[in-house]
N, CA and C atoms as an extended XYZ file, in Angstrom:
345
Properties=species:S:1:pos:R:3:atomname:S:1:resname:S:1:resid:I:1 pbc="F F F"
N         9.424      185.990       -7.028 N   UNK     1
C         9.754      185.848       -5.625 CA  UNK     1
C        10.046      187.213       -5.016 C   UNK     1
N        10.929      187.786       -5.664 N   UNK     2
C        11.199      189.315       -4.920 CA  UNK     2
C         9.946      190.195       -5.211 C   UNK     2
N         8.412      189.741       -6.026 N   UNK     3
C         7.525      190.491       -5.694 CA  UNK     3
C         6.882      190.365       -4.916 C   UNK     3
N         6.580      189.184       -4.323 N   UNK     4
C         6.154      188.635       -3.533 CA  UNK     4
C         6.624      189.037       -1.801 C   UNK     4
N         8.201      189.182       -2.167 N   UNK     5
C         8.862      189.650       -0.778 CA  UNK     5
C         8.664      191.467       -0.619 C   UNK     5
N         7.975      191.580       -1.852 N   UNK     6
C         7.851      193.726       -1.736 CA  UNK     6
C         6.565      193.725       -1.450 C   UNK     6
N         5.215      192.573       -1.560 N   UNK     7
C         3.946      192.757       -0.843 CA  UNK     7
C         4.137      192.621        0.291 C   UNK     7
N         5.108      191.610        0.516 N   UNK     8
C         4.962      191.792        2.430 CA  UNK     8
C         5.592      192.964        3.076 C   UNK     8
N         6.333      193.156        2.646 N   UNK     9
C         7.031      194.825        2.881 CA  UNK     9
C         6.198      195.553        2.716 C   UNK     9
N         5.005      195.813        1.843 N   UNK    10
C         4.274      196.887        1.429 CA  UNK    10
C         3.276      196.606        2.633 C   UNK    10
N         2.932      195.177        3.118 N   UNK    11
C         1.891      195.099        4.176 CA  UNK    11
C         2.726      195.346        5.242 C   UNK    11
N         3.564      194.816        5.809 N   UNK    12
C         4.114      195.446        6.933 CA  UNK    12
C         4.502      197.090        6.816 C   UNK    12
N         4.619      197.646        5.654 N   UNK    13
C         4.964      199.448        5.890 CA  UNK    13
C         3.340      199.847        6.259 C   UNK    13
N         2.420      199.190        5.579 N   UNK    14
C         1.076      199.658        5.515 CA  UNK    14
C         0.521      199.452        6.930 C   UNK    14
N         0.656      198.619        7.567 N   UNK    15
C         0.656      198.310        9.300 CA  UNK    15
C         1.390      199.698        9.678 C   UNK    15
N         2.711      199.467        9.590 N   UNK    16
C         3.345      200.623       10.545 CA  UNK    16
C         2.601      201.935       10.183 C   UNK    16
N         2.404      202.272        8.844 N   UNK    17
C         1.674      203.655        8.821 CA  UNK    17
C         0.382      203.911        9.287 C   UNK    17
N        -0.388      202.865        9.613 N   UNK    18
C        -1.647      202.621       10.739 CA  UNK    18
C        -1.131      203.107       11.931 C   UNK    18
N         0.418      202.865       12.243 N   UNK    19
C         0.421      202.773       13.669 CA  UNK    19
C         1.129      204.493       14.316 C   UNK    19
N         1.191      205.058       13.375 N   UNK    20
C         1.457      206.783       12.821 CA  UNK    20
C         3.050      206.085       12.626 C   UNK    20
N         3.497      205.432       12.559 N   UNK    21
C         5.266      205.605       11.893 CA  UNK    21
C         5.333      206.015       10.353 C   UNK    21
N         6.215      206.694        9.937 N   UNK    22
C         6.539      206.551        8.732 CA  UNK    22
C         7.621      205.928        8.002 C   UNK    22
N         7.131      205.568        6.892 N   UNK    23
C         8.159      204.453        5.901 CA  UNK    23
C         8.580      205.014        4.927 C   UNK    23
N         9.489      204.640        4.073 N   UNK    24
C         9.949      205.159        2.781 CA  UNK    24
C         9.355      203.860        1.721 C   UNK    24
N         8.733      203.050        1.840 N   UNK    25
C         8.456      202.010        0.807 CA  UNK    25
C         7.523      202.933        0.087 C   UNK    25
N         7.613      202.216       -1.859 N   UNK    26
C         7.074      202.464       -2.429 CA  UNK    26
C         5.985      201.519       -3.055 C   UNK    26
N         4.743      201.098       -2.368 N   UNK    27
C         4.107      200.468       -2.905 CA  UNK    27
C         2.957      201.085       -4.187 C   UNK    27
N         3.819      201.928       -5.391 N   UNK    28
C         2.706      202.137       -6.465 CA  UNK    28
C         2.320      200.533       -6.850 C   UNK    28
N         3.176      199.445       -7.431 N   UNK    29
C         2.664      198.741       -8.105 CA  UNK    29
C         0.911      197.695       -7.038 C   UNK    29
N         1.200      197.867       -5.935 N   UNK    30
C         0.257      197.172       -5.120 CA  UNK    30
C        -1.196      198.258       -4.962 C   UNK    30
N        -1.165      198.992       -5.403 N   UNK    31
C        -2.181      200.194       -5.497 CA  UNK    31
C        -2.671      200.340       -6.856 C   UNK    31
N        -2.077      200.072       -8.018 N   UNK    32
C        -2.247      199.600       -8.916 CA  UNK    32
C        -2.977      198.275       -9.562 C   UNK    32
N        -2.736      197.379       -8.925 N   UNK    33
C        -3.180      196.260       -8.851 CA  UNK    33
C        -5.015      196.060       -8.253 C   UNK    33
N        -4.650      196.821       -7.044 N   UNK    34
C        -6.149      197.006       -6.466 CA  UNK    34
C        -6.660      197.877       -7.379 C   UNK    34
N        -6.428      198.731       -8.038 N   UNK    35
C        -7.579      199.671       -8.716 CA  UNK    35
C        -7.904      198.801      -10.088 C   UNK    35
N        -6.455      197.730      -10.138 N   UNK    36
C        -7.235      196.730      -11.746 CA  UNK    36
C        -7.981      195.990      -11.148 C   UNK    36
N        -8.115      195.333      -10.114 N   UNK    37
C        -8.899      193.907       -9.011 CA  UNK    37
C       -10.255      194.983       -9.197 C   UNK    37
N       -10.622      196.126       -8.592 N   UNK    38
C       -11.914      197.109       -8.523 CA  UNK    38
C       -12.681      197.209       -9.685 C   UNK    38
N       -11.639      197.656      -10.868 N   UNK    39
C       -12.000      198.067      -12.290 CA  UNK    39
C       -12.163      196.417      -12.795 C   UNK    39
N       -12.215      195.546      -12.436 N   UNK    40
C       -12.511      194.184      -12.966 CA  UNK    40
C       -13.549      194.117      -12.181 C   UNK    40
N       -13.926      194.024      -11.050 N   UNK    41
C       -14.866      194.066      -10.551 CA  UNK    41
C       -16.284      194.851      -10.899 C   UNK    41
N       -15.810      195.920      -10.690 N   UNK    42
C       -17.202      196.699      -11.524 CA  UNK    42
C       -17.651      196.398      -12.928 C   UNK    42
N       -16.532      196.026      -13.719 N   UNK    43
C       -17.053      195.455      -15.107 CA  UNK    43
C       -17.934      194.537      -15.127 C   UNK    43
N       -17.406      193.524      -14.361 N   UNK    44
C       -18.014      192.017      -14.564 CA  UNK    44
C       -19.595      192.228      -13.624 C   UNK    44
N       -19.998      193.111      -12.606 N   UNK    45
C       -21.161      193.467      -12.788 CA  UNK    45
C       -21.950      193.907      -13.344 C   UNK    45
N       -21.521      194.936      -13.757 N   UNK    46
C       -22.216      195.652      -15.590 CA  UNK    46
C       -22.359      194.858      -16.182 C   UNK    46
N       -21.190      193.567      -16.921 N   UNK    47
C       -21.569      192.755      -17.727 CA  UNK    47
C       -23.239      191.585      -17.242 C   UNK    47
N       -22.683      191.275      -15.599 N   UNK    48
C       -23.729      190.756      -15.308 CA  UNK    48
C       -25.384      191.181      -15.553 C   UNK    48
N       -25.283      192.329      -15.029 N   UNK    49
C       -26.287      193.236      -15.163 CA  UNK    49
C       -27.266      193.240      -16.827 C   UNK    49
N       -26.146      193.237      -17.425 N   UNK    50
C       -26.097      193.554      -18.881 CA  UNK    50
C       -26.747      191.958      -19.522 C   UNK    50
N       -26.459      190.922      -19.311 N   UNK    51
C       -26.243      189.589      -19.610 CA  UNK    51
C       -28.141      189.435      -18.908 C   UNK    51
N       -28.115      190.133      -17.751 N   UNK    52
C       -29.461      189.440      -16.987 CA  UNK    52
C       -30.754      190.336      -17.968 C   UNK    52
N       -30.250      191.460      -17.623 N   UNK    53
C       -31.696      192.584      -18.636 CA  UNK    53
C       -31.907      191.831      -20.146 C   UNK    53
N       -30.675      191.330      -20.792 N   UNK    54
C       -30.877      190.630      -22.050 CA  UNK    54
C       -32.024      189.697      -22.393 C   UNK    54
N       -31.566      188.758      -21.310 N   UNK    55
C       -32.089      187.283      -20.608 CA  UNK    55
C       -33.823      187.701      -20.124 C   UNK    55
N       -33.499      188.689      -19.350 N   UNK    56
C       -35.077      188.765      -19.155 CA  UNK    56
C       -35.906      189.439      -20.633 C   UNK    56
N       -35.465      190.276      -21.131 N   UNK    57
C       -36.028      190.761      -22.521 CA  UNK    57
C       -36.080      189.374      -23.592 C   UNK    57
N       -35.452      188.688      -23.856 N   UNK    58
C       -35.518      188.075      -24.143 CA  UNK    58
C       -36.719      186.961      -23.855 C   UNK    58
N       -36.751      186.632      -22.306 N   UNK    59
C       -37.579      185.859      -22.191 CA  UNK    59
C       -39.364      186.402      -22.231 C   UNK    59
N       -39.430      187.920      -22.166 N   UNK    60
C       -40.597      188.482      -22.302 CA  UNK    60
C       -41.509      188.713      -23.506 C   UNK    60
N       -39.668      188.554      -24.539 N   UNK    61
C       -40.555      188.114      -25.817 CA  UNK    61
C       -41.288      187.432      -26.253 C   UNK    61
N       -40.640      186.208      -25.742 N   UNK    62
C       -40.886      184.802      -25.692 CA  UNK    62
C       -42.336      184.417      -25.734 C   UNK    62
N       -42.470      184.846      -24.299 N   UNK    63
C       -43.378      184.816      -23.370 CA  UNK    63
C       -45.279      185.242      -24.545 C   UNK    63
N       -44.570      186.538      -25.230 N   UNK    64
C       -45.360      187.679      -25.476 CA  UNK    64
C       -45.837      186.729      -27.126 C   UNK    64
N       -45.172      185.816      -27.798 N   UNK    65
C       -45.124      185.132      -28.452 CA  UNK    65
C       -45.864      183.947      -28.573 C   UNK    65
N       -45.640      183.142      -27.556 N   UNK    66
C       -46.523      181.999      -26.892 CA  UNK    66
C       -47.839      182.086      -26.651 C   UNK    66
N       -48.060      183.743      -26.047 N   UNK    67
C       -49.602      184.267      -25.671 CA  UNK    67
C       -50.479      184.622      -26.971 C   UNK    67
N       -49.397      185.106      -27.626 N   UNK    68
C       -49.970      185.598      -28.910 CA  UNK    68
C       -50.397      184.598      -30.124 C   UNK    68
N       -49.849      183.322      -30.025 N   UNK    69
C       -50.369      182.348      -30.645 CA  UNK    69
C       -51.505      181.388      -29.876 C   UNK    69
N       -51.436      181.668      -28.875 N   UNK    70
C       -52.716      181.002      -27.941 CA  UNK    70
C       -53.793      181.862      -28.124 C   UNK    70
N       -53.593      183.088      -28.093 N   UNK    71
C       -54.974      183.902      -28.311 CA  UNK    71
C       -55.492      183.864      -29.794 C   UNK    71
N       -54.857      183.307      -30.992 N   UNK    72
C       -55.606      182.951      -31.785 CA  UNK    72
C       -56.247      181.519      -32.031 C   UNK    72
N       -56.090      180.812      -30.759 N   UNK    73
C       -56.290      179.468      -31.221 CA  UNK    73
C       -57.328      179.262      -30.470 C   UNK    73
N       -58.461      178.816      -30.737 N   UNK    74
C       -59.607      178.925      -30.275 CA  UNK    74
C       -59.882      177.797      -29.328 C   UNK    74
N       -59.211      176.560      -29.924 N   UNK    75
C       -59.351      175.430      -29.598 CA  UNK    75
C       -58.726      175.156      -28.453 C   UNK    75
N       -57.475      175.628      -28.357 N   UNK    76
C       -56.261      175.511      -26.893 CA  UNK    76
C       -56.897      176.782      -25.912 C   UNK    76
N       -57.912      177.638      -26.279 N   UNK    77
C       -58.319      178.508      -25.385 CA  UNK    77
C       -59.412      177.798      -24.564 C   UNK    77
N       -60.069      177.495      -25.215 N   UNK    78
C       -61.483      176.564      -24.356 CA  UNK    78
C       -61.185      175.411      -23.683 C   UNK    78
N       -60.246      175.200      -24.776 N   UNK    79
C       -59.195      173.786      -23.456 CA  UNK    79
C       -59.091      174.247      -22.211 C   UNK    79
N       -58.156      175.181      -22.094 N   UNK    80
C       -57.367      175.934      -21.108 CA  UNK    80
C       -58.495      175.866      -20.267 C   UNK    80
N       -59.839      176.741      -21.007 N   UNK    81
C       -60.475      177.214      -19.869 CA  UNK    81
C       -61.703      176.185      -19.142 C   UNK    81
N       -62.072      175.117      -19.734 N   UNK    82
C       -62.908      174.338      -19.353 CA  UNK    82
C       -62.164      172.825      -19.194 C   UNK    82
N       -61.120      172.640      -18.499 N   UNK    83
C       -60.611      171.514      -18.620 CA  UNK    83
C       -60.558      170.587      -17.163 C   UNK    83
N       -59.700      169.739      -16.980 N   UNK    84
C       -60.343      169.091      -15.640 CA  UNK    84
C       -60.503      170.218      -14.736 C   UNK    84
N       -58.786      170.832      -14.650 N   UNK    85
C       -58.440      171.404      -13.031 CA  UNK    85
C       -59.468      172.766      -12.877 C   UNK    85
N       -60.144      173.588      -14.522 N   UNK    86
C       -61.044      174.384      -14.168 CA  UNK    86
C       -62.473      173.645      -13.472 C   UNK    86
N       -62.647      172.543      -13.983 N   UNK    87
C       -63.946      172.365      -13.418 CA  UNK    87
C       -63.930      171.757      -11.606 C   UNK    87
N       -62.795      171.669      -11.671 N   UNK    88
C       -62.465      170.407      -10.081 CA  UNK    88
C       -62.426      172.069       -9.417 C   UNK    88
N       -61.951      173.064       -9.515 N   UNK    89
C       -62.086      174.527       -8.730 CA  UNK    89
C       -63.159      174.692       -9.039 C   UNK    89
N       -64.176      174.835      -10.145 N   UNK    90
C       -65.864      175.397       -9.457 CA  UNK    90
C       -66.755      174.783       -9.056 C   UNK    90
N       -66.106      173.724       -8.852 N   UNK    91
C       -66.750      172.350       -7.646 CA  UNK    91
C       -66.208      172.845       -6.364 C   UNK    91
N       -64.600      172.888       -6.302 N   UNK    92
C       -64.315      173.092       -4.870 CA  UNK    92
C       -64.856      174.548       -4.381 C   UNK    92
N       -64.817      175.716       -4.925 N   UNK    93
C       -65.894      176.615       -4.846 CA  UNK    93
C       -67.119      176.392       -3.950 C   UNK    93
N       -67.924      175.847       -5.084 N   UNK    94
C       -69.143      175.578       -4.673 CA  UNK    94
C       -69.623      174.510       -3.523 C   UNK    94
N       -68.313      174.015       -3.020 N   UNK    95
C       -68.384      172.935       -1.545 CA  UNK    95
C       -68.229      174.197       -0.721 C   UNK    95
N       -67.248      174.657       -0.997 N   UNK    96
C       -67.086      175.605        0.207 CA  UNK    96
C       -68.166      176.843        0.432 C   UNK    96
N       -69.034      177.208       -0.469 N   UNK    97
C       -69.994      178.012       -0.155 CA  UNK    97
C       -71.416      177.289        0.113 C   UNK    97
N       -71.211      176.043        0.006 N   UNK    98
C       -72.397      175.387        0.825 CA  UNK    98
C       -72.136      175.105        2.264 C   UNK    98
N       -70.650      174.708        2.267 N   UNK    99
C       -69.873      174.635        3.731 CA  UNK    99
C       -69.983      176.126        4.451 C   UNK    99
N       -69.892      177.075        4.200 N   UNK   100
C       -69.969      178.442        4.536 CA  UNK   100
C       -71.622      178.975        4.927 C   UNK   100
N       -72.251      178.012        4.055 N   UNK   101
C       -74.136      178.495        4.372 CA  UNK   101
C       -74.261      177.508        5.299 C   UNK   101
N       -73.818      176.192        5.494 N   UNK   102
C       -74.511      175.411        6.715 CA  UNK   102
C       -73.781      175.916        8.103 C   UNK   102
N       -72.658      176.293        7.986 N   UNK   103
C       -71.981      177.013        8.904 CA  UNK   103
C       -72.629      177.995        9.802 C   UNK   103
N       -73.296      178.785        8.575 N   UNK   104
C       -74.200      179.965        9.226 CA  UNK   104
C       -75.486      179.666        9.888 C   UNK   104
N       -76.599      178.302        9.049 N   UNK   105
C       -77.512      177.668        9.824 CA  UNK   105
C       -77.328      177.085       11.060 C   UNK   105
N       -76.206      176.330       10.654 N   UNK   106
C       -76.081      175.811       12.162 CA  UNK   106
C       -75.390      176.671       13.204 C   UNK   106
N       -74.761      178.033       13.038 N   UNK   107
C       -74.722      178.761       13.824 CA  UNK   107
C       -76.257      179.435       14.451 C   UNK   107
N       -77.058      180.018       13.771 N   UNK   108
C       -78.227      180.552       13.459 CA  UNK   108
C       -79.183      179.230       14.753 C   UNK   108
N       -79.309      178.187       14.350 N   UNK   109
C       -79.900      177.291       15.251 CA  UNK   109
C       -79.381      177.066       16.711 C   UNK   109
N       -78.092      177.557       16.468 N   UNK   110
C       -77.504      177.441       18.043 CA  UNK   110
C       -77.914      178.766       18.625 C   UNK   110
N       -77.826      179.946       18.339 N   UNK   111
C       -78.039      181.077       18.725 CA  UNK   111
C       -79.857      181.166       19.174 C   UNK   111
N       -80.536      180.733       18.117 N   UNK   112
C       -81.925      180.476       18.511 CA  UNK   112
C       -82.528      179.562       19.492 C   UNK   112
N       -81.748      178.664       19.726 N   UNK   113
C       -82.158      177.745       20.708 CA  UNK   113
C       -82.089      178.165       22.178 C   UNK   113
N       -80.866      178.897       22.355 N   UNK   114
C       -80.677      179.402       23.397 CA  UNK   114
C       -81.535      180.761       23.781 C   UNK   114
N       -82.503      181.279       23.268 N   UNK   115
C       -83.359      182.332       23.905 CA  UNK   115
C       -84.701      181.757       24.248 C   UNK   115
């Protein structure tokens, strides 16, 4: 309780010395406190920091692992690459570059008609 009653003292001296008065309070322990609140602070980002670079190395291994057993498997490769959703894209492809050539005829016929 009486520390509690020396922060408000330390905030009200800290007001008045904003306001140019001077005080005789001694707030070391509240200056103290903020530089442990700061120094906790900066840690626990480092740690964050530290925790995330892990996490991503980690997951690149992973990653680098998964690829590396797919590239010997011959069978899950040709899957991959000839399977529905590849063939339903070089269909949709090939709509759209017939859609893209009648586009141009029937532009081509409009332009000719008119001379």
């Amino acid at each position: 309780r009486a520390a509690l009653g020396r922060c408000y003292d330390c905030r009200r001296g800290y007001w008045m010395y904003q306001q140019g008065m001077e005080t005789e309070l001694e707030c070391g322990d509240i200056v103290l406190f903020w530089r442990i609140q700061q120094m906790l602070r900066v840690t626990a980002n480092a740690l964050r920091q530290q925790v995330m670079n892990r996490e991503a190395r980690r997951l690149e291994k992973e990653i680098k692992e998964v690829l590396e057993e797919m590239s010997s498997d011959q069978e899950a490769k040709s899957r991959l690459l000839t399977g529905r959703r590849v063939q339903l894209a070089e269909e949709l492809k090939r709509v759209r570059q017939i859609q893209e050539k009648l586009e141009e005829f029937i532009k081509a016929l409009n332009t000719g008609g008119h001379e």
